[in-house]
N, CA, C and O atoms as a CHARMM CRD file, in Angstrom:
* protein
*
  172
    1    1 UNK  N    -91.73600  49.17100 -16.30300 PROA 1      0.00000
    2    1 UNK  CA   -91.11900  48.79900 -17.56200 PROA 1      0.00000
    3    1 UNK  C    -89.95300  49.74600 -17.82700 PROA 1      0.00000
    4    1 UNK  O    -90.17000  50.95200 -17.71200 PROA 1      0.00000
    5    2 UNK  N    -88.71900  49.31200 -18.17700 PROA 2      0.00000
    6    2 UNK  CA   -87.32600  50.08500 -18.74200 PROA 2      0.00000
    7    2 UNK  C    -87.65400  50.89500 -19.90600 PROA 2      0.00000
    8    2 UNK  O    -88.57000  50.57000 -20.66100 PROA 2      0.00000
    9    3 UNK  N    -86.86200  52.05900 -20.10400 PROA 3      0.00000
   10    3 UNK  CA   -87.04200  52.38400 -21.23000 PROA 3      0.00000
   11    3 UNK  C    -87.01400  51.46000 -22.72100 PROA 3      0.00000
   12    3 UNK  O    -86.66900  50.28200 -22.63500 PROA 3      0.00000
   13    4 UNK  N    -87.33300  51.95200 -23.88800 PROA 4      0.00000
   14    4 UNK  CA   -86.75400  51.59900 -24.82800 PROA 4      0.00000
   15    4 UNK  C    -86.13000  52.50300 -25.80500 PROA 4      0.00000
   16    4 UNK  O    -85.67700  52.10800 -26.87900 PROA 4      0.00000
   17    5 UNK  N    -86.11700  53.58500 -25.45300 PROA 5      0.00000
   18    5 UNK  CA   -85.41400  54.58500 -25.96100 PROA 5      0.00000
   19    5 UNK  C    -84.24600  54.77100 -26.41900 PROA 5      0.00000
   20    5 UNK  O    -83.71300  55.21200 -25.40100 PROA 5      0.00000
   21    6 UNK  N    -83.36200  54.76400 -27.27500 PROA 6      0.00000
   22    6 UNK  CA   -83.99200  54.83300 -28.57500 PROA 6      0.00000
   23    6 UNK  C    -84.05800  53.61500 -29.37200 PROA 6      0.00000
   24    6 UNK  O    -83.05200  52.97300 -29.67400 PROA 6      0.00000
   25    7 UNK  N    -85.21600  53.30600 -29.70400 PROA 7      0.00000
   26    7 UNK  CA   -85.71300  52.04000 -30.76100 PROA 7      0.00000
   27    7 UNK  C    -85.16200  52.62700 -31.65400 PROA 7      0.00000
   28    7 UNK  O    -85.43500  53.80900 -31.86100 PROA 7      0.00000
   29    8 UNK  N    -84.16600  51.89500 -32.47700 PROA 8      0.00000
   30    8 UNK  CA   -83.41800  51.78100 -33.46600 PROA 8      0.00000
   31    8 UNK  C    -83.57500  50.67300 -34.68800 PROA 8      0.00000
   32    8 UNK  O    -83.20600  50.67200 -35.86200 PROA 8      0.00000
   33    9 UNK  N    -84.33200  49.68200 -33.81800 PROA 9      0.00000
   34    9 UNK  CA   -84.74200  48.63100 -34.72700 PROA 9      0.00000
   35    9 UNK  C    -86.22900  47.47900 -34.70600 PROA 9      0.00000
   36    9 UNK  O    -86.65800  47.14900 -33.60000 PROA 9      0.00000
   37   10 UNK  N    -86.70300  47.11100 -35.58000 PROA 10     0.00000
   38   10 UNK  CA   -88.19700  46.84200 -34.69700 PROA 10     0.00000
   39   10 UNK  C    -88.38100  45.52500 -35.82400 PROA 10     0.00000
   40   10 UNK  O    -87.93900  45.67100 -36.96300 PROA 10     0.00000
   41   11 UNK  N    -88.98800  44.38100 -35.46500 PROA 11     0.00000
   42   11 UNK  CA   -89.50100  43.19800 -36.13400 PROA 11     0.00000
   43   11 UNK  C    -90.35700  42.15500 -35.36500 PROA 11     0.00000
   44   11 UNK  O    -90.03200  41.46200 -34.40000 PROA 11     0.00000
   45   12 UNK  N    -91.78200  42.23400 -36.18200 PROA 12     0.00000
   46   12 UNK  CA   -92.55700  41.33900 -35.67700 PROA 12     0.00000
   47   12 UNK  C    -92.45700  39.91400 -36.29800 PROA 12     0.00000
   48   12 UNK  O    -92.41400  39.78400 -37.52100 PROA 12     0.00000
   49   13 UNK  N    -92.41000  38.56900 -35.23700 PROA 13     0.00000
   50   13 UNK  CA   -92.74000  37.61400 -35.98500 PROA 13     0.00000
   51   13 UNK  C    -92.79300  36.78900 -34.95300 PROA 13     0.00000
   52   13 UNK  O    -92.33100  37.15900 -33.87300 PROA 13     0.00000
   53   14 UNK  N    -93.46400  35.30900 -35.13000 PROA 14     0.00000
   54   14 UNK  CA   -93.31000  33.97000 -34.24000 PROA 14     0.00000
   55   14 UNK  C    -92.26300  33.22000 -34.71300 PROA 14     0.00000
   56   14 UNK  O    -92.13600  32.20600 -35.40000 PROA 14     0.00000
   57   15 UNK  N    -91.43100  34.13200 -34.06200 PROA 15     0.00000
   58   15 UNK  CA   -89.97800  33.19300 -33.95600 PROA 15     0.00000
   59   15 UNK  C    -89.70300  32.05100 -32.84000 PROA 15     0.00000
   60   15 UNK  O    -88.84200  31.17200 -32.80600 PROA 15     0.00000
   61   16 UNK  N    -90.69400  32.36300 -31.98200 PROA 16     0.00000
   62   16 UNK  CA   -90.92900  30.94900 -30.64500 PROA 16     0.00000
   63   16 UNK  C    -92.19500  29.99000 -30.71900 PROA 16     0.00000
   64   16 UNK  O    -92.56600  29.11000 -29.94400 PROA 16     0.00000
   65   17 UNK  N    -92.86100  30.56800 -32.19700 PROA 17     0.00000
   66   17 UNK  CA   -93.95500  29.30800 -32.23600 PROA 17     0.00000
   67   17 UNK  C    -95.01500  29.22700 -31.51800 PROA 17     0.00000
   68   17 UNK  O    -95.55400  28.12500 -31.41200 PROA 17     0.00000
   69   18 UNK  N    -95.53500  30.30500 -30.89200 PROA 18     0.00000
   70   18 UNK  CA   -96.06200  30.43000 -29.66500 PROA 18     0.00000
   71   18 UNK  C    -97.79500  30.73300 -29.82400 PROA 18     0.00000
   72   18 UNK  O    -98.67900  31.00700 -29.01200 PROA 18     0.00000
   73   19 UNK  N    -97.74200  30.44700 -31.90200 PROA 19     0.00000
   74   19 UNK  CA   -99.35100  31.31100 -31.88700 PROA 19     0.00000
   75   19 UNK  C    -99.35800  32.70000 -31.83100 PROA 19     0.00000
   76   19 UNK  O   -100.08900  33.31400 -32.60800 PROA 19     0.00000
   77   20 UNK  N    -98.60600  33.33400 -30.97500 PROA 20     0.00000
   78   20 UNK  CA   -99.21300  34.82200 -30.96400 PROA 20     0.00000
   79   20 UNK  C    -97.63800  35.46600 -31.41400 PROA 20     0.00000
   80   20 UNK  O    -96.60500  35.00000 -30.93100 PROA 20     0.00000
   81   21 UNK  N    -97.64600  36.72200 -32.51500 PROA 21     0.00000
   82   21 UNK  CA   -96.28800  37.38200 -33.01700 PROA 21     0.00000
   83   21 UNK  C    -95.78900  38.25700 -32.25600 PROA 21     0.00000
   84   21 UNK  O    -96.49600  39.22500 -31.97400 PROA 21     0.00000
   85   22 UNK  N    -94.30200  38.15200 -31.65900 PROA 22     0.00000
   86   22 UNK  CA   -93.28400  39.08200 -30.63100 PROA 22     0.00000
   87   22 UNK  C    -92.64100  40.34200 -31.29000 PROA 22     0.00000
   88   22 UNK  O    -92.30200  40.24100 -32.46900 PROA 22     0.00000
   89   23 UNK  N    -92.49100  41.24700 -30.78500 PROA 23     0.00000
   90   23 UNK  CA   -91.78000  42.26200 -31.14200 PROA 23     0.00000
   91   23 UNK  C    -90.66900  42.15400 -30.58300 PROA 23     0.00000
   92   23 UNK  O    -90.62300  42.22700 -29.35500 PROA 23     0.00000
   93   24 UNK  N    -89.22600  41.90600 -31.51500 PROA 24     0.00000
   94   24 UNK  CA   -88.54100  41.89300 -31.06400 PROA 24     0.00000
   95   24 UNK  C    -87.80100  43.29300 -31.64800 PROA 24     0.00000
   96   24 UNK  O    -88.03400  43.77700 -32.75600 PROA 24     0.00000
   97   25 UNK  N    -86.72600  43.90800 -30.51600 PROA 25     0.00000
   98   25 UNK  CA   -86.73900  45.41600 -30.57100 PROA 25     0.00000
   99   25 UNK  C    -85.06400  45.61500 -30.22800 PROA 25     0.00000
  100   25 UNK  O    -84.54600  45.03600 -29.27300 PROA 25     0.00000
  101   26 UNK  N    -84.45900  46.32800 -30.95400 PROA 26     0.00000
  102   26 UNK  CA   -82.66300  46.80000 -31.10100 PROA 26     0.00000
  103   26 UNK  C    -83.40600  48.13400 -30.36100 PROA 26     0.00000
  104   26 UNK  O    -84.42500  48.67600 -30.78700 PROA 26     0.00000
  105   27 UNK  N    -82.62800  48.54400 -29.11400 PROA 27     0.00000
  106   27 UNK  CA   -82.67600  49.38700 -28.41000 PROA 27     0.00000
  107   27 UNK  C    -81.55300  49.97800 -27.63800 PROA 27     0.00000
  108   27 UNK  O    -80.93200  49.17700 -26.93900 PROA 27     0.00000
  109   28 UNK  N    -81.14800  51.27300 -27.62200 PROA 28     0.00000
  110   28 UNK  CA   -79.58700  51.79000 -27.09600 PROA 28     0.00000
  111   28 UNK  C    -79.12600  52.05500 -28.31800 PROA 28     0.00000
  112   28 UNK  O    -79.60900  52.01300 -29.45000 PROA 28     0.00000
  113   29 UNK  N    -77.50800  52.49400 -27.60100 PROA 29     0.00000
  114   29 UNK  CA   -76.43900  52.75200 -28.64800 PROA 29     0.00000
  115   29 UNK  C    -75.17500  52.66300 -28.29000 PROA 29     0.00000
  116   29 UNK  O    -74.68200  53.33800 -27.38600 PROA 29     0.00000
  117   30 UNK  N    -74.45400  51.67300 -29.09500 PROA 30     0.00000
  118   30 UNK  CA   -73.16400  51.44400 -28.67500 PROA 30     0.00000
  119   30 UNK  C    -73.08500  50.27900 -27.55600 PROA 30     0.00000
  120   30 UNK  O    -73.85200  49.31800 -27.62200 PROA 30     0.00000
  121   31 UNK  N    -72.08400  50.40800 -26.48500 PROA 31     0.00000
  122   31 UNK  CA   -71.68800  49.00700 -25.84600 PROA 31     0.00000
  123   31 UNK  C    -73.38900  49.08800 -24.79100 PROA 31     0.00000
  124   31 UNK  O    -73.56800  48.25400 -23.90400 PROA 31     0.00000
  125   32 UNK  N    -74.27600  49.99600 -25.03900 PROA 32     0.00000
  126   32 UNK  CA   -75.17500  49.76900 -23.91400 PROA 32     0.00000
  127   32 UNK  C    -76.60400  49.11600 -24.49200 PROA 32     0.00000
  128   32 UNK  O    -77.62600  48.99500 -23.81600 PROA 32     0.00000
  129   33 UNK  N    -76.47900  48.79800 -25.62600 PROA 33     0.00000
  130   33 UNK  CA   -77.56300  48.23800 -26.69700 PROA 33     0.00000
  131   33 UNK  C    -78.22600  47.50600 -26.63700 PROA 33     0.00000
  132   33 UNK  O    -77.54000  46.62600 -27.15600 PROA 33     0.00000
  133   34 UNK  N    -79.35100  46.92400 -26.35100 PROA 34     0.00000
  134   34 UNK  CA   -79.76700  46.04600 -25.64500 PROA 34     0.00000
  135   34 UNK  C    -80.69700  45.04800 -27.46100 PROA 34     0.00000
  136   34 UNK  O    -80.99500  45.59000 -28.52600 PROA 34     0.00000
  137   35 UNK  N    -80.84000  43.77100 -27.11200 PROA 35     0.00000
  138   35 UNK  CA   -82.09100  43.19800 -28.12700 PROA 35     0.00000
  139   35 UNK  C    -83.46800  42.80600 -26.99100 PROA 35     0.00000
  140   35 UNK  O    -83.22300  42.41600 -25.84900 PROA 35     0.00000
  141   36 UNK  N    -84.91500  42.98100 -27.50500 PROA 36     0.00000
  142   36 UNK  CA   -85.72900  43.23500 -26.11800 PROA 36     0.00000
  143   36 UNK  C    -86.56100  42.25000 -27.20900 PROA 36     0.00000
  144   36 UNK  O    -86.28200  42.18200 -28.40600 PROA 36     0.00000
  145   37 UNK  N    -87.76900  41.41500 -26.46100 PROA 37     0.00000
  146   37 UNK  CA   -88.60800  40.82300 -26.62000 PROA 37     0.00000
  147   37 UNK  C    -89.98900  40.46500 -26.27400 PROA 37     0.00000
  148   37 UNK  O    -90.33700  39.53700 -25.54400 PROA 37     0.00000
  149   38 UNK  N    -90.77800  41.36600 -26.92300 PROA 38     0.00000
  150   38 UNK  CA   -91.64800  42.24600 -25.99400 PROA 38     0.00000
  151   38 UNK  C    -93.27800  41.06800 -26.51700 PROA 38     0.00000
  152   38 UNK  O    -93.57100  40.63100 -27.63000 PROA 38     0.00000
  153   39 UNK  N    -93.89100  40.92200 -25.37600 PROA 39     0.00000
  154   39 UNK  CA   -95.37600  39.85200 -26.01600 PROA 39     0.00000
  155   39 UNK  C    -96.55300  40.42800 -25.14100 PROA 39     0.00000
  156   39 UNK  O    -96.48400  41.15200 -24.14800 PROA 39     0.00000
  157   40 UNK  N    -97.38800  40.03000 -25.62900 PROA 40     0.00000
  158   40 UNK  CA   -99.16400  40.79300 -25.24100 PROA 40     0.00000
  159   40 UNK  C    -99.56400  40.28000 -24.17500 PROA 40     0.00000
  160   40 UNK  O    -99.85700  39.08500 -24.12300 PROA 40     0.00000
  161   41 UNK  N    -99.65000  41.10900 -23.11000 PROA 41     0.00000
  162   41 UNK  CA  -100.10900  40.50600 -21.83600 PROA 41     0.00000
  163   41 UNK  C    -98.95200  41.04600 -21.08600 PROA 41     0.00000
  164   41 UNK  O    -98.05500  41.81700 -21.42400 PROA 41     0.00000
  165   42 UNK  N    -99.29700  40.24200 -19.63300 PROA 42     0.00000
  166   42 UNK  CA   -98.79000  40.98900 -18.34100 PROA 42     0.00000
  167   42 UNK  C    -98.27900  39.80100 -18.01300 PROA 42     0.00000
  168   42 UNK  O    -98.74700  38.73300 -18.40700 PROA 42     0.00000
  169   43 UNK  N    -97.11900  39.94200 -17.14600 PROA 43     0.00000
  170   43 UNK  CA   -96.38700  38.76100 -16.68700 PROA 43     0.00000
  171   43 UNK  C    -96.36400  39.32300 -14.94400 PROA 43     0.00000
  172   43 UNK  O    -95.82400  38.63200 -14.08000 PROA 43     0.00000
């Protein structure tokens, strides 16, 4: 798994409807910033 360092921003919700709530996560700073979408379980 990549870092997420530094989490800068954090929100749970079922924004895909999926039954189970995603963390979706503002991570970085500046042009290297990433938005991450993180769910329970192993892929």
């Amino acid at each position: 798994m990549d870092s997420l360092s530094p989490i800068t921003a954090c929100h749970i919700a079922d924004l895909a409807n999926e039954d189970t709530p995603q963390l979706y996560v503002t991570c970085g700073r500046g042009p290297r910033s990433t938005l991450r979408t993180l769910r329970h379980g192993l892929e």
